[in-house]
C-alpha positions in Angstrom: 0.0 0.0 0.0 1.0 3.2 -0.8 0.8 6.6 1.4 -2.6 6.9 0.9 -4.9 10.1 0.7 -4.3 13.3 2.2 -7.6 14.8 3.6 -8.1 18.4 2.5 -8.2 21.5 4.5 -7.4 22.4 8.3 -10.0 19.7 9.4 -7.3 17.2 9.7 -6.6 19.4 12.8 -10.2 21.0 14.0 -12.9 18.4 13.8 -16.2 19.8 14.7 -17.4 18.9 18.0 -20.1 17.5 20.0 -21.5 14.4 18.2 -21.9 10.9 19.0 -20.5 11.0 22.6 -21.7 8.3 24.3 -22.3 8.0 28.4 -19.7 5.9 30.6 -22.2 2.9 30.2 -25.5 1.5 30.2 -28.5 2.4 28.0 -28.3 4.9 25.2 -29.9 8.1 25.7 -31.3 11.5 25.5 -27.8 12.3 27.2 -25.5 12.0 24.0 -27.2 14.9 22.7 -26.2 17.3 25.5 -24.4 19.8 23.6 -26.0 19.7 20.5 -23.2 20.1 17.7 -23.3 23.9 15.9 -24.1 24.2 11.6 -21.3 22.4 10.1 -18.5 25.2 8.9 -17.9 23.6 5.7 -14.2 24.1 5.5 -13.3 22.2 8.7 -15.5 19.3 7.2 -14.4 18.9 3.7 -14.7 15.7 2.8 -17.5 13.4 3.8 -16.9 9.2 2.9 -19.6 6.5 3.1 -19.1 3.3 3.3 -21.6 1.3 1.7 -23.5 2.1 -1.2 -26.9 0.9 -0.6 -29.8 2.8 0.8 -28.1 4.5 3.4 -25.4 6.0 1.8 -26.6 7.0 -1.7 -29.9 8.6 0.5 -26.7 10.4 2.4 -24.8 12.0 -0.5 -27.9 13.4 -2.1 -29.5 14.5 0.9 -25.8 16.0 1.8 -25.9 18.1 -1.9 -29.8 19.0 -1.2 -28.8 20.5 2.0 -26.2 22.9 0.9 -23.1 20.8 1.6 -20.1 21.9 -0.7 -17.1 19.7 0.2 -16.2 16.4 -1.1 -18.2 13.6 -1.1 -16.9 10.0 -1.6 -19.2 6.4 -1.8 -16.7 3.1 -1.3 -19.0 0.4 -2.7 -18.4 -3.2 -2.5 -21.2 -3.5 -5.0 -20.1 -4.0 -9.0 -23.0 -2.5 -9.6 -24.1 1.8 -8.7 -26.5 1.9 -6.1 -30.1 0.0 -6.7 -33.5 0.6 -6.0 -33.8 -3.2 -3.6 -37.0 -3.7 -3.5 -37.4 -5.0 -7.4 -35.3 -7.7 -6.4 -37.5 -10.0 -5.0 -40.3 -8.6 -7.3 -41.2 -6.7 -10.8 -36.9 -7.2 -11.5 -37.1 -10.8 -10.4 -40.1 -11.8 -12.8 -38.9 -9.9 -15.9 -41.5 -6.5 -15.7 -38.6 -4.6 -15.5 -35.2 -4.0 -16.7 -31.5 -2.7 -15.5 -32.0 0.6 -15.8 -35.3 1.0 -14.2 -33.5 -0.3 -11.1 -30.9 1.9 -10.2 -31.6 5.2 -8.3 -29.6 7.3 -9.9 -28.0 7.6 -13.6 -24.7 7.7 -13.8 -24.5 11.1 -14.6 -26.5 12.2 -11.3 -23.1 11.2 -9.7 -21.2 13.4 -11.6 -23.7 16.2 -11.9 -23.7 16.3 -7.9 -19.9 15.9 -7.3 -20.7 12.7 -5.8 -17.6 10.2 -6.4 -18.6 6.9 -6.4 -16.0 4.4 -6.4 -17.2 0.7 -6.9 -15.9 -2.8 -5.7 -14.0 -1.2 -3.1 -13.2 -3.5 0.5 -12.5 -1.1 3.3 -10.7 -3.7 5.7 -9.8 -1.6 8.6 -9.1 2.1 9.9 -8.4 4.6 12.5 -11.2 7.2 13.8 -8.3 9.0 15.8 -5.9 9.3 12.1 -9.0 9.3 10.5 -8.3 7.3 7.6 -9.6 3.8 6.4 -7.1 1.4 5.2 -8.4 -0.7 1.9 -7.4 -4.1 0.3 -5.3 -3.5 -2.9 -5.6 0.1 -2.9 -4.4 3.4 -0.9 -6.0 4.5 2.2 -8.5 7.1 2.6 -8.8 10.0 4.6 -12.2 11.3 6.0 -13.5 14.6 7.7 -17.0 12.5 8.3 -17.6 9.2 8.2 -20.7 7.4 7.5 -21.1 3.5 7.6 -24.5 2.0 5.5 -23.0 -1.4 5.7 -26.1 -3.9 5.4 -25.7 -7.3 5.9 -24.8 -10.6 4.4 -27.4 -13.3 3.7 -27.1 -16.4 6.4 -26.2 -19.9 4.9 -27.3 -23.1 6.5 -24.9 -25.2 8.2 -25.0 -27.9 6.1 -25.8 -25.9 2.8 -24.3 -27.5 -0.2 -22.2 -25.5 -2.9 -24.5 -26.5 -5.4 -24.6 -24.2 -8.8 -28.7 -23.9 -8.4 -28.9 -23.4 -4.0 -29.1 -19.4 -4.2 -29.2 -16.2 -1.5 -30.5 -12.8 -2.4 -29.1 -9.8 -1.5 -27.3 -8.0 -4.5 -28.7 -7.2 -8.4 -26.3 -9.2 -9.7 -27.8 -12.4 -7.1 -31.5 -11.3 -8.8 -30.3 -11.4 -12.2 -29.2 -14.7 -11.7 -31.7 -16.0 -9.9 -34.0 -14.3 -12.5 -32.5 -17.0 -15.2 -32.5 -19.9 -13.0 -36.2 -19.5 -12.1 -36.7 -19.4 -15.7 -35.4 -23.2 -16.3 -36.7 -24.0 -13.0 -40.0 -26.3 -12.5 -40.2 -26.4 -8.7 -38.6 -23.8 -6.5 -37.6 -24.7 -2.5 -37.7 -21.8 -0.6 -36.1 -21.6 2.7 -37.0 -19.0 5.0 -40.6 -17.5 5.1 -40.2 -13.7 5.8 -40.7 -11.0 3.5 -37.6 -12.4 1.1 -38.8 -15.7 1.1 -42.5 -14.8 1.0 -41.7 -11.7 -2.1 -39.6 -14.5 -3.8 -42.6 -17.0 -3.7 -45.7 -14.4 -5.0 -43.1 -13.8 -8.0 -42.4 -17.1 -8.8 -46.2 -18.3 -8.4 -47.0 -15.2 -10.6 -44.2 -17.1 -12.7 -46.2 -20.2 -13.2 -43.6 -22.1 -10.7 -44.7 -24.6 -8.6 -43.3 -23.0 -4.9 -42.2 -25.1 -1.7 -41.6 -23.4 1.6 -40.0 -24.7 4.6 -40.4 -22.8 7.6 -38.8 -24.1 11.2 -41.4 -21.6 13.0 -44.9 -23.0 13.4 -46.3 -19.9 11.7 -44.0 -17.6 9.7 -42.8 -14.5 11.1 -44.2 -15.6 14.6 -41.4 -13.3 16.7 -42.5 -10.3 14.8 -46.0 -10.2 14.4 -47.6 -13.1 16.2 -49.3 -16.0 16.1 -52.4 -14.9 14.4 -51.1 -12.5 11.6 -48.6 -14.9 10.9 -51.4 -18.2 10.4 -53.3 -15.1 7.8 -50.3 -14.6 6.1 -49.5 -18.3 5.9 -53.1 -19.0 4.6 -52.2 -16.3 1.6 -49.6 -17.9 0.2 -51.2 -21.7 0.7 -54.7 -20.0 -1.3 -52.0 -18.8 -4.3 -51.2 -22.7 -4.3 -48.0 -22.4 -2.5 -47.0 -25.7 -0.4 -46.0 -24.1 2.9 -44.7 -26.5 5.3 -44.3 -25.2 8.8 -42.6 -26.4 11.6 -40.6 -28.0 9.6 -36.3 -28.3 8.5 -34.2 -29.7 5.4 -32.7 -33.2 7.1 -30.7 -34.0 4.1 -29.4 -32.7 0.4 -29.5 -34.9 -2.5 -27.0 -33.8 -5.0 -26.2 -35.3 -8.6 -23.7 -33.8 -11.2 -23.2 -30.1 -8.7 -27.2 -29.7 -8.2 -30.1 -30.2 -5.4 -32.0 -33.0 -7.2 -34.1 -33.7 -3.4 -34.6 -32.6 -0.5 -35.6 -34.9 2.8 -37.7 -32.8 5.4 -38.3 -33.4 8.9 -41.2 -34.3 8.3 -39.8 -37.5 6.7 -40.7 -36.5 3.1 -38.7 -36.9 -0.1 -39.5 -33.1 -1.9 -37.8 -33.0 -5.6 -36.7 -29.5 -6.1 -34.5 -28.4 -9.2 -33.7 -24.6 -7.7 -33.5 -23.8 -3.9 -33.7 -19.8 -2.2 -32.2 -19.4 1.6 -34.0 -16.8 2.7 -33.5 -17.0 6.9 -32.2 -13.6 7.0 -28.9 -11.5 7.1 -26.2 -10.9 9.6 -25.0 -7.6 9.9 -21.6 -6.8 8.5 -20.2 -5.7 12.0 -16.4 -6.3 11.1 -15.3 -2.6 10.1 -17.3 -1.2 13.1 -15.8 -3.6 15.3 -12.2 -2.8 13.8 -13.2 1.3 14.2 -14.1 0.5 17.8 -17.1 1.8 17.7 -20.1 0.5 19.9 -21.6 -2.8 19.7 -24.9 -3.8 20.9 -28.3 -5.3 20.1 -26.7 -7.0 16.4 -25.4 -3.8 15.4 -23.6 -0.2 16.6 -25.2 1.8 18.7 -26.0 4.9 17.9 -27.5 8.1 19.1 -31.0 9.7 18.3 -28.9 11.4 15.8 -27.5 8.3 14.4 -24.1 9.3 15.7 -21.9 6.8 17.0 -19.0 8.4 17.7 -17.5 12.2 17.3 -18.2 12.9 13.4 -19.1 9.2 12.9 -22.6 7.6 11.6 -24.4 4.8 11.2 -27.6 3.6 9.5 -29.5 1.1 7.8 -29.2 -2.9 9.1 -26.5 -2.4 11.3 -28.0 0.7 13.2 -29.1 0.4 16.9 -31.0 3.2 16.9 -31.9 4.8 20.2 -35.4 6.1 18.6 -36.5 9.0 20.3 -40.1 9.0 20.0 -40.0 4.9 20.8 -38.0 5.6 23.3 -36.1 2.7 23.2 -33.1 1.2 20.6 -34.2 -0.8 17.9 -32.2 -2.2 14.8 -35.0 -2.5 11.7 -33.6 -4.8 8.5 -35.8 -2.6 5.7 -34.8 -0.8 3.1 -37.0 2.4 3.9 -35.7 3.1 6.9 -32.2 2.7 5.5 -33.0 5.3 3.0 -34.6 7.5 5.6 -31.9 7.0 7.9 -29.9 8.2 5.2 -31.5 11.8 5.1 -31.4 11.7 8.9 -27.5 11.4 8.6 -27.2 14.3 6.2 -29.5 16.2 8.3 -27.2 15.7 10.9 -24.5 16.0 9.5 -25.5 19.5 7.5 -27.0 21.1 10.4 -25.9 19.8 13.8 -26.9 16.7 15.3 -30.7 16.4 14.9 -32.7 13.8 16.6 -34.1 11.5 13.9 -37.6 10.9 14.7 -39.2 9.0 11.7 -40.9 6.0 12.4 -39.6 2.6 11.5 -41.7 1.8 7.8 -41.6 -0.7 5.5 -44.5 -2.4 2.8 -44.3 -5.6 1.1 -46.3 -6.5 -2.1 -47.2 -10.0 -2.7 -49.9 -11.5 -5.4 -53.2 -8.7 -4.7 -51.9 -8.0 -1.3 -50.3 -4.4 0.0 -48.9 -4.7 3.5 -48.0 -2.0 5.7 -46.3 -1.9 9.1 -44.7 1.9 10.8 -43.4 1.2 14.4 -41.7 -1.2 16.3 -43.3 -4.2 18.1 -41.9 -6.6 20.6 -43.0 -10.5 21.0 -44.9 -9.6 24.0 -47.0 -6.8 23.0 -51.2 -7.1 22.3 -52.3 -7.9 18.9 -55.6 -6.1 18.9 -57.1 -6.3 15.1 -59.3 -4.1 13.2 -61.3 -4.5 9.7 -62.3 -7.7 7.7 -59.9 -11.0 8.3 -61.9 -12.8 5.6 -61.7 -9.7 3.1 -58.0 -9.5 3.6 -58.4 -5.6 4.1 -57.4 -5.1 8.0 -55.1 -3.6 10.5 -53.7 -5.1 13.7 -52.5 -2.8 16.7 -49.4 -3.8 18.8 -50.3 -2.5 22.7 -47.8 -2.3 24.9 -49.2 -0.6 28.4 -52.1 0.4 26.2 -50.0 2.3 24.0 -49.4 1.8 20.0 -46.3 0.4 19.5 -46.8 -1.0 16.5 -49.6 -1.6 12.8 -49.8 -4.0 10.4 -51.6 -3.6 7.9 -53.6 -5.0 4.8 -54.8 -3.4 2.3 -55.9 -0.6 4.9 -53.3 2.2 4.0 -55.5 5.1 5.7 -55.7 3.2 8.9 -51.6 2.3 8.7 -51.2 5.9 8.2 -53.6 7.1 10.7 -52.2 4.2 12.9 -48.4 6.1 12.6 -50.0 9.2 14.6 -51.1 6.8 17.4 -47.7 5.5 17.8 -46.3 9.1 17.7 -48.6 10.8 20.3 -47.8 8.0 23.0 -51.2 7.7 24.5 -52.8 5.1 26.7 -55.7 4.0 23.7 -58.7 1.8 24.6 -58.1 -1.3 23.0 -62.3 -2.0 22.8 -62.3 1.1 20.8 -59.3 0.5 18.5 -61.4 -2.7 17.6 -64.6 -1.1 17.2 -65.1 0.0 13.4 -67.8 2.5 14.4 -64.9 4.4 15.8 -62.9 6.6 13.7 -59.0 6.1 14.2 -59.3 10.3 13.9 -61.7 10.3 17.2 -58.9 7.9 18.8 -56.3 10.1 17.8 -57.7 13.2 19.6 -58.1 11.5 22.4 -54.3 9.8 22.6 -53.5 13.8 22.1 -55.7 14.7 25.5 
């Protein structure tokens, strides 16, 4: 390696002050924003590198420019590809409505026209937050004023998971595109995992024409998120689309012939022929540069401030955020790509104009087959399911009570109530859960009286 990049300006010496402190120990809180840190004087903060460019950090740099920012600003992407609009991966992208170029956020000339360097299939492998700098494989080191880590994650394997040509993850274009051929050739899909990948991954292939297993170790899908009951409705959606959903249920054994799954044995003690298998059980967070930075760790990612600061002129958003969420009032660490993105302008916001509480509810929809789901908030295991609206017609909303306050809605096919539900969770209220059930009630009568 060579010398590496000199940062620009007198910041190397004068880095702006008061963000991302943390307390001596315990729970984060209200008290790392103590001395909230002044407009940022743009030539003590010249240069402004982001690590990662997915939702997070592409959401940064244009939020940075929008704002008023002048200095440099520098993506390091692992990615081959420019930054990609994830949610067609699993969906229109994956069944052929739409093409490359409809994917990608930006054009390429966005990048230039916003002095925005983007620099692709970049590893940063290590760092310094005292020298400021980032060390990189094969290449020179890079300096930074502010630094900014949208890191995501990296898709779980199974233990036992062969290194077959046709057993696939999803995470990148380049794994949809792939995927997109292979379901092409494919008769019968296995799907592993049923969350929102797995479940996406499924309507598409269905859609397709595909004949779709699922095998699911929890005895409803997404049971530790939203419960037993939404998750037996939202199993009976995909069984009525003719997807065979197994449940409780684990791959015992791979049966392999010339480099491909051929069969799978379940623990159920059935023989399933599959010719193209999806592991989708989740990511892990990519924790290792954080870790290497010494920055924070806790609850599967780096803690970080209401401001998204995790230490002095450092950020964090996106999967590997442990957010301590001021209007939640407690840290949580959300896996979807909207509140990655919004993260993102909550960073720039910060960054741009002192270190501003980010105060957006968790978000996140999910398409599948005639279906729109919805969910803003953040709900625990524990908390009341109460439900609102028409099970049978598939057009309802389910409240998470915690205390008998909104913590939490799901939603289907019910985006006023979801929305309407958002200001519930925001005004903190105790909320009769009788009434929340009663259709006779308007949320907007609810609302003024969480306000009271």
């Amino acid at each position: 390696m060579g010398g590496g990049e000199r940062r620009t300006g007198p910041g190397q010496h004068a880095p702006a002050q008061g963000a991302g402190r943390h307390p001596a120990g315990g729970r984060a809180g209200p008290a790392w924003l103590a001395v909230p840190r002044p407009r940022i004087v743009k030539e003590l903060m010249s240069r402004v590198v982001i690590v990662g460019g997915g939702g997070t950090g592409d959401a940064t740099a244009f939020a940075l420019r929008k704002r008023g920012f002048d200095g440099e600003i520098v993506i390091l992407s692992a990615d081959h590809d420019r930054p990609y609009d994830r949610p067609y991966l699993s969906k229109e992208f994956l069944r052929g409505e739409v093409d490359v170029p409809k994917v990608f956020l930006h054009d390429e000339a966005d990048y230039a026209n916003e002095r925005i360097e983007l620099r692709l299939e970049q590893r940063v492998t290590g760092g310094s937050l005292r020298d400021r700098r980032l060390t990189m494989s094969g290449s020179d080191a890079v300096g930074f004023d502010v630094l900014v880590l949208g890191l995501g994650g990296t898709p779980r394997r199974l233990p036992q998971m062969p290194s077959a040509e046709n057993v696939r993850t999803l995470r990148s274009l380049h794994d949809s595109h792939e995927l997109r051929a292979a379901l092409r050739r494919s008769s019968r899909l296995l799907l592993i995992g049923a969350g929102f990948i797995g479940a996406e991954v499924a309507a598409s292939a269905r859609q397709l024409g595909k004949d779709v297993l699922i095998v699911e170790a929890l005895p409803v899908p997404l049971q530790r998120a939203l419960g037993d009951d939404v998750g037996a409705a939202y199993a009976q959606i995909h069984r009525s689309h003719g997807v065979d959903l197994r449940t409780g249920t684990s791959v015992q054994e791979w049966h392999t012939n010339a480099g491909q799954v051929v069969a799978v044995t379940l623990s159920d003690g059935t023989r399933e022929e599959v010719d193209l298998v999806l592991v989708a059980i989740g990511i892990d967070p990519n924790l290792e540069l954080p870790q290497a930075l010494g920055l924070p760790i806790a609850g599967g990612g780096v803690q970080v401030n209401q401001a998204l600061g995790a230490a002095q002129d450092v950020y964090v958003g996106g999967d590997i955020a442990y957010h301590d969420h001021p209007v939640l009032a407690r840290s949580v660490r959300v896996e979807h790509w909207e509140v990655a993105k919004g993260q993102g302008r909550g960073i720039a916001a910060s960054i741009a104009g002192g270190d501003t509480p980010y105060t957006k509810l968790p978000y996140f929809w999910s398409d599948q087959y005639d279906i729109s789901l919805e969910y803003r908030g953040h709900a625990s295991g524990d908390d009341r399911a109460v439900w609102r609206g028409d099970r049978d017609a598939l057009k309802f909303s389910v409240f998470y009570l915690r205390d008998s306050v909104v913590e939490a809605v799901l939603s289907l096919n019910d985006a006023k109530t979801n929305e309407a539900g958002g200001k519930l969770i925001e005004g903190r209220r105790r909320v009769s859960a009788a009434a929340l059930e009663d259709p006779a009630i308007e949320i907007s009568e609810l609302l003024g009286a969480a306000a009271s």
